[in-house]
N, C-alpha and C positions, 0 to 999 in steps of 0.2 A: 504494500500500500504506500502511498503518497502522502508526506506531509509535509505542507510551505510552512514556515515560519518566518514570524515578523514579530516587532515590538518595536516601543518606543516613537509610534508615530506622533505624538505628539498632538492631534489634533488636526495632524492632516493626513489624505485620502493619497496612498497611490496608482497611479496611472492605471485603467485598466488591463490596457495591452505588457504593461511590466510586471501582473500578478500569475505566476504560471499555476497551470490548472493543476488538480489536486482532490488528494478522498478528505482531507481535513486540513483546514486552515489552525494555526497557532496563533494568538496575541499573546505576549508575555507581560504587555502591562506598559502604563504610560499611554493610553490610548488616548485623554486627553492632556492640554499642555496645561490648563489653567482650574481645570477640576469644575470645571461647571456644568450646568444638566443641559445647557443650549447644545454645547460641545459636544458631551454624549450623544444626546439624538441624533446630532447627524454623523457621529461614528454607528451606531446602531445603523443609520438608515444606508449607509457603505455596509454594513454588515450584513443586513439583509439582502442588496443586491448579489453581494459576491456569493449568499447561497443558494442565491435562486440561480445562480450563472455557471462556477464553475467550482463549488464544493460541496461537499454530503453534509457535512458537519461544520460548523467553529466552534472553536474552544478560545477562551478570553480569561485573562484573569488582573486585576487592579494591578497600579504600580503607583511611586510613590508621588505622582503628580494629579492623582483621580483623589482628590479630595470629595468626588460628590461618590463616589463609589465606596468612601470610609464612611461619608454619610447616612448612607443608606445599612451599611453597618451596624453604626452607633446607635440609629434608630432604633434597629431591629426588623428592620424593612428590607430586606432583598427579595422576599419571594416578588416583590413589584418592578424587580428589574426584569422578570419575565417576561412582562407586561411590555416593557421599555424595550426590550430587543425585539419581539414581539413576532419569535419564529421558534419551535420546539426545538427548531438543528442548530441554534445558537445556544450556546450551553458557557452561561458565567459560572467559575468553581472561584471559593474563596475557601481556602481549608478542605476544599468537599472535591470528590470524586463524579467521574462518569465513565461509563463502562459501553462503549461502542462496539457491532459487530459489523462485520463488511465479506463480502463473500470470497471466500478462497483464504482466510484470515479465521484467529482463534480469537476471542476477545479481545478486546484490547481497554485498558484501565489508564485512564486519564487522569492524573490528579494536579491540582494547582491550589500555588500558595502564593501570597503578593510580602511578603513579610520580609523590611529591609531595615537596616540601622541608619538610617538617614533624618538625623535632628529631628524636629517638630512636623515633616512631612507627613502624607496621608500613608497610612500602614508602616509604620514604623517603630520599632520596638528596640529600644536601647540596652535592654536588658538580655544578656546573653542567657543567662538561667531562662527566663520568659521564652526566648526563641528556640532554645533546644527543647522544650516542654511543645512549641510549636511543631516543630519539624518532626519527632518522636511519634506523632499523631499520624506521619505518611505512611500508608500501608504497605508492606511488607512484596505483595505484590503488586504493585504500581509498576508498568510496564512502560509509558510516557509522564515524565514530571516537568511540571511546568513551574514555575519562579518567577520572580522579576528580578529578582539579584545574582548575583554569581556564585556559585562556591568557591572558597578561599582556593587560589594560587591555581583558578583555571578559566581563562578569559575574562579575567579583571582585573588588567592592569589600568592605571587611569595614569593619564598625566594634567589633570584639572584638579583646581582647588577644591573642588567643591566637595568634590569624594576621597580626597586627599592621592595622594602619588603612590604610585607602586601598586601593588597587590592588595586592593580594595573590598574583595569580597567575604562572603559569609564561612567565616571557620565552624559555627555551629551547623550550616546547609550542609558543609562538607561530609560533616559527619554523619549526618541523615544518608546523603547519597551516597557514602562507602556501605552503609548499612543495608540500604534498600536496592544498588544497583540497579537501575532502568537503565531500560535499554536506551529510553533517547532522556536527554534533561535539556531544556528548551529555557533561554531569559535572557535579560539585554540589560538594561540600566548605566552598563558602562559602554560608552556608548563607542569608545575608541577600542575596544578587544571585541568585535564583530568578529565574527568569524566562524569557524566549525572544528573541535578537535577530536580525536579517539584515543583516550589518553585511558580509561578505564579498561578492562578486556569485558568486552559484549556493550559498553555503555559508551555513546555518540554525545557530544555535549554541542550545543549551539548558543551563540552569543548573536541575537537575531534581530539588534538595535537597529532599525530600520531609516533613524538619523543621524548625521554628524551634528558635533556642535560646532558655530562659527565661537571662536574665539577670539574676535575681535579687539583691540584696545586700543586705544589713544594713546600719545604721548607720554602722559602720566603714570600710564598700565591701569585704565580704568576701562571697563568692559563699555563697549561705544554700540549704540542705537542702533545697529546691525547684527551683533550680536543674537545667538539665538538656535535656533534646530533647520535642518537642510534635509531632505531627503535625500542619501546619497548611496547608502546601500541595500542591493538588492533585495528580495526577498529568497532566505535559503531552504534548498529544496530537502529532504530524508526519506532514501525508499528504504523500508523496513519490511525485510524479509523472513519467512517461514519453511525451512525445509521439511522437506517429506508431504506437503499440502500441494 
């Protein structure tokens, strides 16, 4: 089977002719820039085309810029994002699981978590004890895992302040994903280690930041009014294979 992966759009749409076709779409999160319900609907209303076009499934899960997505959280309100994507084959997970079957394939177990160490942002948990208690929660058989952030020392290197230098990612995810081994682990957030690695044996890792950031600055080094998200890398493709089927 086929799965595109993307993340980090930011709030914007890419091109249709640049989304290759596929059994299930990925978002890893960051889907909008400024966290508002405007933004959302018309990512939902991109969402719904692309499954009426050329996917069976999407799978989405928050990052730390969907402040309206922790909202609905906090509320206690997500069964109304149902509502808001407003297609059964669009499938938001926040901590939760879904279990897809496609033919000539054995099930396949989805799960997504948006959970990152990024200051006062939306879904963000500073506490390491807190997040290993998180991650602990991913099932044993989880055969695709989805994230918004990276596990420590594998496509998260950042060289931006924001996320600080060097190897930026989750030392607690890590340990989830030595634990749980999936076969694919899908997420983007650093937006400079896009990429795809096979560094585990049987487990595919994808950094599938769908934007660069302009890093603009003025004279000064003060970030200048251009500054901001570019769409610049593709969307990455994972054919996941079954022998003996």
């Amino acid at each position: 089977m086929k799965i595109v992966c993307i993340s980090d759009t930011h709030g914007q749409v890419i091109p249709f002719e640049d989304m290759p076709e596929g059994d299930v779409l990925i978002h890893a999160g960051d889907i909008t820039n400024n966290g508002k319900i405007y933004w959302l609907q018309q990512q939902a209303d991109w969402f719904r085309m692309l499954v009426d076009t050329k996917y069976e499934h999407l799978i989405c899960i928050g990052g730390n810029h969907d402040y309206v997505l922790d909202a609905f959280r906090k509320e206690k309100a997500e069964e109304h994002l149902t509502r808001l994507f407003g297609d059964n084959r669009i499938h938001y997970l926040r901590d939760s699981s879904v279990t897809l079957r496609f033919a000539g394939t054995p099930p396949i177990k989805f799960y997504g978590t948006p959970w990152v160490n990024c200051g006062d942002w939306a879904f963000s948990e500073p506490d390491n004890s807190r997040r290993r208690q998180i991650f602990n929660q991913i099932p044993g058989d989880t055969d695709v895992l989805i994230s918004h952030g990276p596990p420590y020392s594998i496509l998260d290197r950042s060289n931006m302040s924001g996320h600080g230098k060097g190897s930026c990612g989750d030392l607690e995810l890590l340990g989830a994903v030595e634990r749980v081994r999936p076969r694919l682990h899908v997420f983007g957030h650093i937006h400079e280690s896009y990429g795809r690695a096979d560094l585990f044996e049987g487990t595919t890792f994808v950094n599938a930041a769908s934007t660069r950031i302009k890093n603009e600055r003025d004279a000064k080094g003060y970030l200048t009014a251009d500054s901001g998200y570019w769409l610049g890398n593709p969307p990455i493709v994972v054919n996941l294979t079954w022998e003996g089927l």
